[in-house]
C-alpha positions as CSV (number, residue, x, y, z in Angstrom):
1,X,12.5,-60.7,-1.1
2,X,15.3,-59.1,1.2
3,X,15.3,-55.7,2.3
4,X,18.0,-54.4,-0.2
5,X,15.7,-55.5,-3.1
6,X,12.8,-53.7,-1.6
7,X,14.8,-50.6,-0.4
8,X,15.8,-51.2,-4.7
9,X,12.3,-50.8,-5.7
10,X,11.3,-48.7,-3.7
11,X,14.2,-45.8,-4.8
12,X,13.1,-46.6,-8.2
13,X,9.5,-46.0,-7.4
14,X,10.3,-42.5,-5.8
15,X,12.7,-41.7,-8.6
16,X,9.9,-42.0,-11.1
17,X,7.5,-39.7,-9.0
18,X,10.2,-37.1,-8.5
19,X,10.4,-36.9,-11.9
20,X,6.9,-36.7,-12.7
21,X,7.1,-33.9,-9.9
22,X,9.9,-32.0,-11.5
23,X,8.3,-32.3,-15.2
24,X,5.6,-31.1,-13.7
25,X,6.8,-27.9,-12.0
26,X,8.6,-27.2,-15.4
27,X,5.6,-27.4,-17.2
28,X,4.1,-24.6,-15.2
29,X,6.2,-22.3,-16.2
30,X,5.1,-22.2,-20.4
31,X,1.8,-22.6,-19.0
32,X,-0.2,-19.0,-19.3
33,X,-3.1,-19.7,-17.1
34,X,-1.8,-18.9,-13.3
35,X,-4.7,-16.4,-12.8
36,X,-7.5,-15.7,-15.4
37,X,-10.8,-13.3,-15.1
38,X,-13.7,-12.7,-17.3
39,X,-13.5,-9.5,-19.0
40,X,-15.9,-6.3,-20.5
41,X,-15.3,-3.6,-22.8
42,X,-17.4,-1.5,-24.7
43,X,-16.5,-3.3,-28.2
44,X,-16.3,-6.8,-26.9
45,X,-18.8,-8.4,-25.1
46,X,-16.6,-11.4,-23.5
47,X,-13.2,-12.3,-23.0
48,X,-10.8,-13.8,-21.0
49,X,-7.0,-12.0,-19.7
50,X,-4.9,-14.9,-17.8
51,X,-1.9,-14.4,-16.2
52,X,1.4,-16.0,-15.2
53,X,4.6,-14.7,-13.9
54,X,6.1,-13.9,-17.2
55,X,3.4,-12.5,-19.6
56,X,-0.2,-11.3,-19.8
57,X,-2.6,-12.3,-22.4
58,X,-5.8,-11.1,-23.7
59,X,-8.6,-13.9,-26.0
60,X,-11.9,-12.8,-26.9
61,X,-14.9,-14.4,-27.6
62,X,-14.2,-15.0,-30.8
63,X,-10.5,-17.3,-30.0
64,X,-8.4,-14.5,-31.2
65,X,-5.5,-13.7,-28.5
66,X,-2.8,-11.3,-27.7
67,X,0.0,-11.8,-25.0
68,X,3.0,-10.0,-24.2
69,X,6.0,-10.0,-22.1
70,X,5.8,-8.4,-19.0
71,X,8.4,-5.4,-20.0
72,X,10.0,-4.2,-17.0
73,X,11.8,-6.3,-14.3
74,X,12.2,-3.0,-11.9
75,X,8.8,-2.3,-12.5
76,X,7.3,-5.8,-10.9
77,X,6.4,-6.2,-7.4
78,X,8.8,-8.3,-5.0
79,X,6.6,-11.0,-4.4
80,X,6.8,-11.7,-8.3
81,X,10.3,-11.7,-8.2
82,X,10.7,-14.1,-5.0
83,X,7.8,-16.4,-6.8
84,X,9.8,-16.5,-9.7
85,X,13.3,-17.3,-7.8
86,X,11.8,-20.2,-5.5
87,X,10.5,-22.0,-9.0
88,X,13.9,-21.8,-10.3
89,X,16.0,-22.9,-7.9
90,X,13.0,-25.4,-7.3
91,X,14.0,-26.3,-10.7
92,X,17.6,-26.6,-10.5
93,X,17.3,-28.4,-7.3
94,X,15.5,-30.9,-9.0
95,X,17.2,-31.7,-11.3
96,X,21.1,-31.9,-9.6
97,X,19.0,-34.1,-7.3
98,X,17.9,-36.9,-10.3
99,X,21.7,-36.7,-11.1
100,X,22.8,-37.4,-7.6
101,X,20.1,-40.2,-7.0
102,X,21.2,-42.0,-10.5
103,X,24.7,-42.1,-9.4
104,X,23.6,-43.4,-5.8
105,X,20.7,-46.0,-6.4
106,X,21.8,-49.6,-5.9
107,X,20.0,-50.5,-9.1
108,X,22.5,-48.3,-11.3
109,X,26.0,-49.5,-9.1
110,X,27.8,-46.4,-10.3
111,X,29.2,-45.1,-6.9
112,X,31.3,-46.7,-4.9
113,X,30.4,-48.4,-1.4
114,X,27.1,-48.9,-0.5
115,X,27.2,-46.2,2.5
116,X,29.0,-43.9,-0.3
117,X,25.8,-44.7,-2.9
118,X,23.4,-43.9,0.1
119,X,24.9,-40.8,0.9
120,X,24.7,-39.7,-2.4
121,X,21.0,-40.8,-2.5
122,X,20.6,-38.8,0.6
123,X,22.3,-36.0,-0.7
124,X,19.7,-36.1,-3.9
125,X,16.6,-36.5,-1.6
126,X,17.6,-33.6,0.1
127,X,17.5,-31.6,-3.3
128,X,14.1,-33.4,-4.0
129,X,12.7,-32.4,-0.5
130,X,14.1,-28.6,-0.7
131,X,13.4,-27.8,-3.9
132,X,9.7,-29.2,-3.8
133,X,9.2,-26.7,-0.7
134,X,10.3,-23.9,-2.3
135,X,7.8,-24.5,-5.1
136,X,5.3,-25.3,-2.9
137,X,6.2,-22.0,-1.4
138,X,6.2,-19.9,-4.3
139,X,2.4,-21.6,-5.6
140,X,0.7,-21.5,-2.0
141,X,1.9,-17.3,-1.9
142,X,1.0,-16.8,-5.2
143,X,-3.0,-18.5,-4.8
144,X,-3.0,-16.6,-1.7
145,X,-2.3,-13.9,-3.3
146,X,-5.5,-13.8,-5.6
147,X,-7.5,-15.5,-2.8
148,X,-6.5,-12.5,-1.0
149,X,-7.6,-10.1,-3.8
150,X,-10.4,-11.8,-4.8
151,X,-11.9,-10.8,-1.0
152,X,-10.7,-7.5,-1.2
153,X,-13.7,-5.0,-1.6
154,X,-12.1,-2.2,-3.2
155,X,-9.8,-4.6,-5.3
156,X,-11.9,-3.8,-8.7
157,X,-11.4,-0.2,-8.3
158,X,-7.3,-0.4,-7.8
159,X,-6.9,-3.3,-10.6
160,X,-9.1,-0.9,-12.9
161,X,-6.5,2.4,-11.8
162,X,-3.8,0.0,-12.6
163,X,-4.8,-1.9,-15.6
164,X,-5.4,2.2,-17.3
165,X,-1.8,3.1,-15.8
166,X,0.0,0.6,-17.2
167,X,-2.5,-0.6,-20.5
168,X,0.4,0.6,-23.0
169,X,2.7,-2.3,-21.3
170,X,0.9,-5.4,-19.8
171,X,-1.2,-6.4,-23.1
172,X,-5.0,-5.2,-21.3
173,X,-5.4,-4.0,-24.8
174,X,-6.5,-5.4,-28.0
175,X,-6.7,-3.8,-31.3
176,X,-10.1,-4.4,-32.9
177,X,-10.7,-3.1,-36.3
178,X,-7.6,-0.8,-36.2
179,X,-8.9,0.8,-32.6
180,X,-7.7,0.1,-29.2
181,X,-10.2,-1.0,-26.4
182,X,-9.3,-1.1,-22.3
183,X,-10.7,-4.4,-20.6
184,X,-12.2,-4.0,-17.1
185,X,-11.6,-7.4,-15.1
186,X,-13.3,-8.7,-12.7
187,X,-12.8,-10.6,-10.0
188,X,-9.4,-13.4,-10.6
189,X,-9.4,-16.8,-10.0
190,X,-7.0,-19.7,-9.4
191,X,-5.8,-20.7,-12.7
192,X,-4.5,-24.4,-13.9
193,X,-0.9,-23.5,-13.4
194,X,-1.4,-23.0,-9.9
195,X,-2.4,-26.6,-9.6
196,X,-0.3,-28.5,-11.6
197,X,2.5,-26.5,-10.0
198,X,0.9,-28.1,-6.6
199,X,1.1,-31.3,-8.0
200,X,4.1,-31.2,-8.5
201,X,5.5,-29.8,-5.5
202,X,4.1,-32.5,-4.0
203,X,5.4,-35.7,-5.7
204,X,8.8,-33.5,-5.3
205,X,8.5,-33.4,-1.3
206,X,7.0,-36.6,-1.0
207,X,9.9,-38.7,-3.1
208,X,12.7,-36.6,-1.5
209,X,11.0,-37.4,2.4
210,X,11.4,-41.1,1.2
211,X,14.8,-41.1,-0.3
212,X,15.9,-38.8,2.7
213,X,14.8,-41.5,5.2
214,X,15.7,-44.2,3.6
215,X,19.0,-43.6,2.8
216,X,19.9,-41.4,5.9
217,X,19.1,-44.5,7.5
218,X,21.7,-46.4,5.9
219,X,24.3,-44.0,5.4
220,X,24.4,-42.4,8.8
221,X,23.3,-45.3,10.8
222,X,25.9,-47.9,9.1
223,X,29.0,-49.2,10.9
């Protein structure tokens, strides 16, 4: 088997984890659980709020739920906003980058030359490999963020001053027999979203560092 068939599977094999990687990082964005906490009230004796960058939502013990839209985009901190902007452009990266690695792959022949089809693959492993940082960026600040918190000593007593400031418009409510209960929370965890999101920063940075070399290689090394 010569190297062009390897270098073949091999670009296959990375394409398929890039877009594993990229479903992936989509997926996280639907998904509600970034952060979650155990919750008390008065009423209800156990719940659970979760968290992710675009809504909060309130279950209790009993299954019943209640999100809602986070209201206000002035009103957010910065750090939401710049999580929210890596993961999109991580996201759009992606996704120009399977486009450009389809049109340069020796296996599909669409481009022209083979130097032209590898510096169109390069091109696309470039998107693979920046976009999969910035997601990995945006996941690793955002878990730092509640590993940060969750040391914090007097971090119950600010989310408790925050949670009664702004209960009419982040969903820490929940209407129980026509009444309206405050949750306390306590301490916030790591949620599944955070994970799959590493996931699939990873398969992202690791298929664009392969495509990058591989056809940087050939494209800038040819004759």
């Amino acid at each position: 088997m010569g190297y062009r068939t390897v270098v073949m599977y091999t670009e296959i094999g990375c394409f398929v984890v890039c877009v594993a990687g990229w479903i992936l990082v989509c997926s996280t964005q639907p998904t509600e659980i970034w952060t979650w906490s155990e919750v008390s009230s008065i009423v209800l004796t156990s719940g659970n709020y979760y968290s992710n960058l675009w809504k909060d939502c309130v279950s209790d013990s009993t299954g019943v739920s209640d999100c809602k839209e986070i209201p206000s985009l002035m009103a957010l901190n910065w750090d939401i906003h710049m999580c929210r902007a890596l993961i999109i452009i991580s996201i759009i990266l992606a996704f120009f980058g399977s486009i450009l690695v389809l049109v340069g792959m020796k296996c599909t022949k669409i481009g022209g030359s083979e130097i032209t089809n590898a510096k169109v693959t390069f091109a696309g492993g470039m998107n693979y490999l920046i976009g999969g940082m910035c997601a990995m960026v945006a996941f690793s600040y955002y878990a730092n963020k509640i590993r940060s918190e969750f040391h914090d000593p007097y971090y119950n007593e600010q989310k408790y001053v925050q949670y009664i400031t702004y209960s009419t418009y982040v969903c820490l409510q929940m209407k129980v027999n026509t009444s309206i209960v405050l949750l306390s929370a306590s301490r916030f965890e790591i949620g599944v979203g955070v994970f799959i999101g590493w996931g699939g920063s990873i398969l992202l940075v690791s298929g664009g560092l392969i495509y990058s070399v591989l056809a940087g290689r050939e494209a800038f090394n040819s004759k």
